[in-house]
C-alpha positions in Angstrom: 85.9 113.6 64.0 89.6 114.0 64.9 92.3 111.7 63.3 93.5 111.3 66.9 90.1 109.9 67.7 89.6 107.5 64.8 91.4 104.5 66.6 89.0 104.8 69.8 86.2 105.2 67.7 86.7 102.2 65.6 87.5 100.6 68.6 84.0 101.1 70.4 82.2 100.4 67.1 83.8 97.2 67.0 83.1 96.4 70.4 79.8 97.5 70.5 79.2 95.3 67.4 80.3 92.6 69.4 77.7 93.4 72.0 75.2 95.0 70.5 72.3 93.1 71.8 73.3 93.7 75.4 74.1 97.3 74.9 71.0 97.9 73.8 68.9 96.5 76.2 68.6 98.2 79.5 68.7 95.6 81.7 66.2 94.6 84.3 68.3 92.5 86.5 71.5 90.9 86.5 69.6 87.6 85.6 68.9 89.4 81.9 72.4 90.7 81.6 73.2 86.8 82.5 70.8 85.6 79.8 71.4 88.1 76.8 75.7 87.2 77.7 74.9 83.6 76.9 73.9 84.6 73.5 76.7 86.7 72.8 79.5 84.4 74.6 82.7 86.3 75.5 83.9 90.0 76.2 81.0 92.7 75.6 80.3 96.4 76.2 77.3 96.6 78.5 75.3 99.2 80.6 77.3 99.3 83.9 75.1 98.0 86.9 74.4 101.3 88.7 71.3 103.2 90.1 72.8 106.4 88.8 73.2 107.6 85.5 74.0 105.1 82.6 77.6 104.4 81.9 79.1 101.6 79.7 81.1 99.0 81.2 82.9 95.8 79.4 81.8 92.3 80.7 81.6 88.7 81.0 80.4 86.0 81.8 80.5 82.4 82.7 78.3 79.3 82.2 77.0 78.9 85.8 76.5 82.6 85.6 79.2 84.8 87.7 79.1 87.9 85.9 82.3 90.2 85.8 82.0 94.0 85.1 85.3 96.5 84.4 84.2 99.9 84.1 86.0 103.2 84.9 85.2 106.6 86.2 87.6 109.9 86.7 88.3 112.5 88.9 90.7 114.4 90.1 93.3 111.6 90.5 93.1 110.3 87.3 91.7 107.2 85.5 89.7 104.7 88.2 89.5 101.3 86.7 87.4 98.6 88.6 86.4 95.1 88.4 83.0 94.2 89.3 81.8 90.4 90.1 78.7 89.3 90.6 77.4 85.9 91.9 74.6 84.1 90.1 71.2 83.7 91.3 71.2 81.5 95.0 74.6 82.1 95.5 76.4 84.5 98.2 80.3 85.8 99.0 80.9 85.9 102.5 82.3 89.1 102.8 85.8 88.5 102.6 87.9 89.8 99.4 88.9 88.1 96.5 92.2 87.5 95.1 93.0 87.0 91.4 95.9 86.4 89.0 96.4 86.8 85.1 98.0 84.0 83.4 101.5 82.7 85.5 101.4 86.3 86.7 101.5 86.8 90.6 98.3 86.5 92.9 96.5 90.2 93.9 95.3 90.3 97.2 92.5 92.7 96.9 92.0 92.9 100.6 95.1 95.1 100.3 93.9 97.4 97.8 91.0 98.0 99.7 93.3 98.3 103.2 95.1 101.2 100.7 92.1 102.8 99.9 90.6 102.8 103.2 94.1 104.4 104.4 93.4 107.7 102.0 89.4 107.4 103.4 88.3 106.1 99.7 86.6 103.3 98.5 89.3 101.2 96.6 87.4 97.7 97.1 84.2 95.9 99.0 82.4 92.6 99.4 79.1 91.8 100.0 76.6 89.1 99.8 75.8 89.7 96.3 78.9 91.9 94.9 82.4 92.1 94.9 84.2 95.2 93.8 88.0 96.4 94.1 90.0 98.5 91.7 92.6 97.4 89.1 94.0 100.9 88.0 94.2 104.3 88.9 96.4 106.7 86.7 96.1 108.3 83.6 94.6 106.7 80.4 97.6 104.9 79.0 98.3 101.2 81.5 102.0 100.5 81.1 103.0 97.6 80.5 104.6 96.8 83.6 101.6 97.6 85.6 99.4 94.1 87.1 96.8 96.1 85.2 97.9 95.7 81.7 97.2 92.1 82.0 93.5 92.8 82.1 93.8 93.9 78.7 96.6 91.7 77.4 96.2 88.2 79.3 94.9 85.2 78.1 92.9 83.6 81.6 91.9 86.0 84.5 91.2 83.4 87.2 89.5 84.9 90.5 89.4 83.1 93.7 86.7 84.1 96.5 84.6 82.7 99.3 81.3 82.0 99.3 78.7 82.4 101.9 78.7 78.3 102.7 82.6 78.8 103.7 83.7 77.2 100.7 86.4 78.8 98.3 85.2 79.4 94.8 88.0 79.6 91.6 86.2 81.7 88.8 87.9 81.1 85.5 87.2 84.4 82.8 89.2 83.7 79.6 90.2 87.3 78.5 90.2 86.7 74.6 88.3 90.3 73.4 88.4 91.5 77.1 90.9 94.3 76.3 89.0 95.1 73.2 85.8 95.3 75.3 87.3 97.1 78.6 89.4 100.2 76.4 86.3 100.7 74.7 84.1 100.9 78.0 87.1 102.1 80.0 88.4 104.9 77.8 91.8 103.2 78.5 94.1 101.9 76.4 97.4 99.1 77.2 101.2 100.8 76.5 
């Protein structure tokens, strides 16, 4: 191992520590990922939810079981960091975009990054019945600190406000103690 690799490394160790129940089981559904979180409250490295190959992503969850994923993938472009939420069991989003806010920080409209993304024909964000995606970051590995991402691995309270499938307007509350542990470990990104 590199010396320039030693602080990742003992980064993901820790963080899979923390979560080393969950990153070892492959999950069968998102009810298991919900059940095995409960166990290990707070930030964890987990398998991303995907049908492809296995990735990790970092995760949370809260006790009436909304499920938050931040996992990254690169190309060309750089870095792509996104958030992932999940509804639990019997319980729908009505299609329309979240918005969410770090601490006193100001309010994202993810409806725009995904109007931005759909303006360069990509995939920046999307609701559905049972998922909510939109991306936090894309650049290079280092977030500076004056990007609205760096609060995903700084902040103290990531609150996330959606509409569910009844019409009614859902605040999600995610306390972010170990999150940025959790998502530069999964997300091979780090804060300035």
């Amino acid at each position: 191992m590199f010396e320039r690799d030693k602080p990742r490394m003992q980064k993901l160790i820790l963080a899979l520590a923390l979560g080393a129940i969950a990153y070892a089981a492959p999950f069968a559904s998102h009810a298991d990922a919900v059940s095995i979180a409960a166990a290990n409250p707070g930030w964890i490295v987990v398998p991303a939810p995907t049908d492809g190959p296995a990735f990790p992503a970092a995760s949370a969850v809260t006790p009436d079981g909304y499920r938050l994923y931040v996992w990254s993938r690169e190309d060309e472009r750089g870095r792509q960091v996104f958030a992932e939420l999940h509804p639990p069991v019997g319980t729908g989003f009505s299609g329309i975009m979240p918005r969410w806010r770090i601490d006193d920080a100001e309010v994202v409209d993810t409806d725009e990054i995904r109007r931005a993304g759909e303006a360069r024909d990509m995939l920046w964000g999307f609701t559905g019945e049972t998922v909510s995606i939109w991306m936090i970051w894309l650049g290079d590995a280092v977030v500076p600190a004056d990007d609205p991402a760096h609060r995903w691995l700084s902040g103290q309270t990531l609150e996330v406000s959606i509409e569910l499938a009844d019409g009614s307007d859902r605040r999600i509350v995610f306390p972010l103690v170990g999150a940025g542990m959790a998502i530069e470990a999964a997300g091979e990104i780090r804060a300035e």
